[in-house]
C-alpha positions as CSV (number, residue, x, y, z in Angstrom):
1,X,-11.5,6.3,14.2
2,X,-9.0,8.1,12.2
3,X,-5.0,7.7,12.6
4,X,-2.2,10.1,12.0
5,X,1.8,10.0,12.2
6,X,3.3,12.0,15.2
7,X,7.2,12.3,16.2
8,X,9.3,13.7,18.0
9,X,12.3,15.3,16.6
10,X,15.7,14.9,18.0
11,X,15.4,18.2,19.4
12,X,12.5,17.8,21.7
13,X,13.9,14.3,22.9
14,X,16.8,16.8,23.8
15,X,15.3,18.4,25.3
16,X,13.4,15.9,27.4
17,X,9.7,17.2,25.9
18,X,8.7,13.4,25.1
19,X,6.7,13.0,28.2
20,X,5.1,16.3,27.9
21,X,4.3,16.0,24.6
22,X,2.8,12.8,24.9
23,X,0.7,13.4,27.5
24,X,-0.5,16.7,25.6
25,X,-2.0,14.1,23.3
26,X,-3.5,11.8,25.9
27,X,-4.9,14.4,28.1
28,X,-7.2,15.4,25.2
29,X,-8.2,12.2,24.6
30,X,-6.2,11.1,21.7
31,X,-5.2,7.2,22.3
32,X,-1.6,6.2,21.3
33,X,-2.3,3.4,18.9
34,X,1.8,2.9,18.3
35,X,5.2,4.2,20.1
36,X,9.0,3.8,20.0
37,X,11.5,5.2,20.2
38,X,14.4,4.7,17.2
39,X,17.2,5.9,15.1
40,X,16.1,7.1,11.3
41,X,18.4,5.8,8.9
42,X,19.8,8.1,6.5
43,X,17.4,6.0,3.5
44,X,13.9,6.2,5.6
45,X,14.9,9.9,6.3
46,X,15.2,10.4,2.5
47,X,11.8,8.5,1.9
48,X,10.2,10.3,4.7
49,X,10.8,13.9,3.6
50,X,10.8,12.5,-0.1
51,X,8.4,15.4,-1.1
52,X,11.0,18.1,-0.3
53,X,14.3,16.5,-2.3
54,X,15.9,19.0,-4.2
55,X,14.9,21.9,-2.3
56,X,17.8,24.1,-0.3
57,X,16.8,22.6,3.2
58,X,16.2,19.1,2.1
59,X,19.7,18.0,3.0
60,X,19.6,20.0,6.6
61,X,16.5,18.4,6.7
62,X,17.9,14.7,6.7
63,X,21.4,15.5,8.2
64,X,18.8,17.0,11.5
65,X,16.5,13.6,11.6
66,X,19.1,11.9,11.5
67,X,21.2,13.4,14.2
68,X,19.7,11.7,17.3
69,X,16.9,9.3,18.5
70,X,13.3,10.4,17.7
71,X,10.0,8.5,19.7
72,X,7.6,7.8,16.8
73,X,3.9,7.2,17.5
74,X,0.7,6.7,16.0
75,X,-2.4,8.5,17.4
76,X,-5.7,7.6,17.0
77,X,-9.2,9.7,17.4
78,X,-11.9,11.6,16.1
79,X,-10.3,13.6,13.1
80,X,-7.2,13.1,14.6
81,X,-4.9,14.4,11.3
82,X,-6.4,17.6,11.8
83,X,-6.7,17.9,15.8
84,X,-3.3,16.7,16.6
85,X,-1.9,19.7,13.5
86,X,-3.7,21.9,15.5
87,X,-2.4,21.0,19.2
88,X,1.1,21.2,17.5
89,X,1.1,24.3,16.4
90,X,2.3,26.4,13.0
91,X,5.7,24.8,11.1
92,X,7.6,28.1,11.8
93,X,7.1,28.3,16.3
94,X,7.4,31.8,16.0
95,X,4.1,32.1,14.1
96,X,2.4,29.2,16.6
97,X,-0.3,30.0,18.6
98,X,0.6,30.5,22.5
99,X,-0.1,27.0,24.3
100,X,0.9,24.7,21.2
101,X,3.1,22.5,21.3
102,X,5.4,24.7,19.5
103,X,4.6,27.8,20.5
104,X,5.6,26.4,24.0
105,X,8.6,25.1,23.4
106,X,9.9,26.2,19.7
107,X,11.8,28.9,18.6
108,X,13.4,28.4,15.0
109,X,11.6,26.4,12.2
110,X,14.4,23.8,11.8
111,X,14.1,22.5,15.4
112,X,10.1,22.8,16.1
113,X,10.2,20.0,18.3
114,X,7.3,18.0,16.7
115,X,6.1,16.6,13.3
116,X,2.8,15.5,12.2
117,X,1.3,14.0,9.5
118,X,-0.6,16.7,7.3
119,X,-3.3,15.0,5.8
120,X,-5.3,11.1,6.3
121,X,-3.3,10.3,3.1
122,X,0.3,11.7,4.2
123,X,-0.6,9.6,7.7
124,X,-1.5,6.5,6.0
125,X,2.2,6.2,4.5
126,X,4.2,7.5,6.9
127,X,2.9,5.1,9.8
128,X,3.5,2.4,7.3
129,X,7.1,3.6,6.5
130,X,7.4,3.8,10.3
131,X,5.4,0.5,11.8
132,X,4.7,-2.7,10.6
133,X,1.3,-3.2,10.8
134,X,1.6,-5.6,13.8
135,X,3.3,-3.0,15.7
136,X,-0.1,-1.1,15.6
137,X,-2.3,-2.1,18.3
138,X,-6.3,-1.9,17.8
139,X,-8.1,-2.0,21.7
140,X,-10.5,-0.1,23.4
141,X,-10.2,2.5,26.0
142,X,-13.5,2.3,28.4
143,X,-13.3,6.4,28.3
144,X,-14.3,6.8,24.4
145,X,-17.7,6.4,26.0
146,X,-16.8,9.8,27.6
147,X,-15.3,11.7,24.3
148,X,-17.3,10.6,21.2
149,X,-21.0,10.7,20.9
């Protein structure tokens, strides 16, 4: 099974969305392979969003992250990178298809709520800049029988 990076912003733990979110993921049969909840340091914000230093939001970007709590997590399924992009919705929540996750509950691109690796690559490192690899639990659920061929 494939794994991918998932967390949610200080905005949407705000907002009290963690639960909802969560069980967005769960209910389509996504297992949570990793979860807490934390504080991103000003340095793993600037590793984290690395790609995007020197660009005018970059520095919004990390003061935002930074501001609050976030509840990290790392999901695991079938093409999972891909699925759980696609249950979150478009970047910008005003462009987001109706019943994403931002689509429901987004309305300006700089507090959309969720963020999500964007490729198996991208995943790979920000799980590892998020979890040591103990904290990510390998088990099996009974109902994989029931969602995988």
């Amino acid at each position: 099974m494939d794994r991918t990076y998932v967390m949610v912003k200080p905005d949407g733990v705000q907002r009290n969305l963690v639960g909802e979110i969560i069980a967005r993921f769960e209910k389509r049969g996504i297992k949570i392979a990793a979860l807490k909840m934390l504080r991103i340091s000003r340095e793993l914000a600037e590793k984290h969003y690395g790609e995007h230093k020197g660009k005018p939001f970059f520095e919004p970007l990390v003061d935002f992250i930074t501001s609050g709590p976030v509840v990290a997590m790392v999901l695991e399924g079938k093409d999972v990178v891909s699925t759980a992009r696609d249950m979150m919705g478009a970047t910008n929540p005003l462009k987001a298809a109706p019943g994403t996750i931002r689509g429901s509950y987004g309305m300006d691109v700089g507090r959309n709520v969720v963020h999500g690796s964007d490729s198996p690559e991208s995943a790979a490192r920000e799980i590892a800049l998020f979890f040591a690899p103990e904290e990510v639990i390998d088990y099996n659920k009974e109902v994989d029988s029931w969602l995988y061929e």
